[in-house]
C-alpha positions in Angstrom: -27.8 99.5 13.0 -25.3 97.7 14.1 -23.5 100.6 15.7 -26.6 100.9 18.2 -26.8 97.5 18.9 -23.2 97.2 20.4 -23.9 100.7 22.1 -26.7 98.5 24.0 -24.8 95.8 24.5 -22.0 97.7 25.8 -24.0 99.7 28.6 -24.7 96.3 30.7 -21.5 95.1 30.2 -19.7 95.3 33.8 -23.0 95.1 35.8 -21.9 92.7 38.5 -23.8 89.7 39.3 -25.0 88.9 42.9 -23.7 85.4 44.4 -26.1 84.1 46.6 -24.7 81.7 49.6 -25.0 78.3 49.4 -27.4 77.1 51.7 -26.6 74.5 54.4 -27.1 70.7 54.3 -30.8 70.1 55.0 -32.2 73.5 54.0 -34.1 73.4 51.0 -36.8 76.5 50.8 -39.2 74.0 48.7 -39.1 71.3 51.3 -40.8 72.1 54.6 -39.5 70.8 58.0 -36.6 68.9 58.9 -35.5 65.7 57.7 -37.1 63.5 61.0 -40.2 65.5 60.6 -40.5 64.7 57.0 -39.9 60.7 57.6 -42.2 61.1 60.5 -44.8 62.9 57.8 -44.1 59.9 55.4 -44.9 56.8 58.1 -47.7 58.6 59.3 -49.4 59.0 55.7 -52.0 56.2 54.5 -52.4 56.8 51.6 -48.9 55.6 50.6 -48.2 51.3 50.1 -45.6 50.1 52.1 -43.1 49.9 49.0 -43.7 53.4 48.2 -43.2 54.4 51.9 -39.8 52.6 52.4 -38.5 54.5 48.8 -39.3 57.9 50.1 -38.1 57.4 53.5 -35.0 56.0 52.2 -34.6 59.0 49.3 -34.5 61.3 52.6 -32.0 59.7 54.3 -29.7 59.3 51.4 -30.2 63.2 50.4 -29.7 63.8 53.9 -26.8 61.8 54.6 -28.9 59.8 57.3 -28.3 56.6 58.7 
């Protein structure tokens, strides 16, 4: 048994691994538009109190390295 479970293990062994790039500053695929656009999106929503507003605005910036 144990003969045929190293066997297994052996046949993946040298399978390379693919590397994907790192993506640039501002480019995350889960968040949509660019970083103005999403602070724009954030002051234009109502449904957010002005505390709340001012954290996420501020949480872009900083992830963004924004002034």
């Amino acid at each position: 048994m144990g003969l045929i479970s190293t066997g297994l293990f052996g046949a993946g062994c040298g399978d390379s691994v693919p590397v994907n790039p790192k993506p640039a500053d501002g480019s995350n695929p889960h968040v949509s538009g660019t970083p103005q656009e999403r602070i724009k999106n954030i002051e234009a929503d109502t449904s957010l109190t002005p505390e709340e507003r001012a954290r996420r605005i501020a949480v872009v910036k900083e992830r963004n390295h924004l002034k």
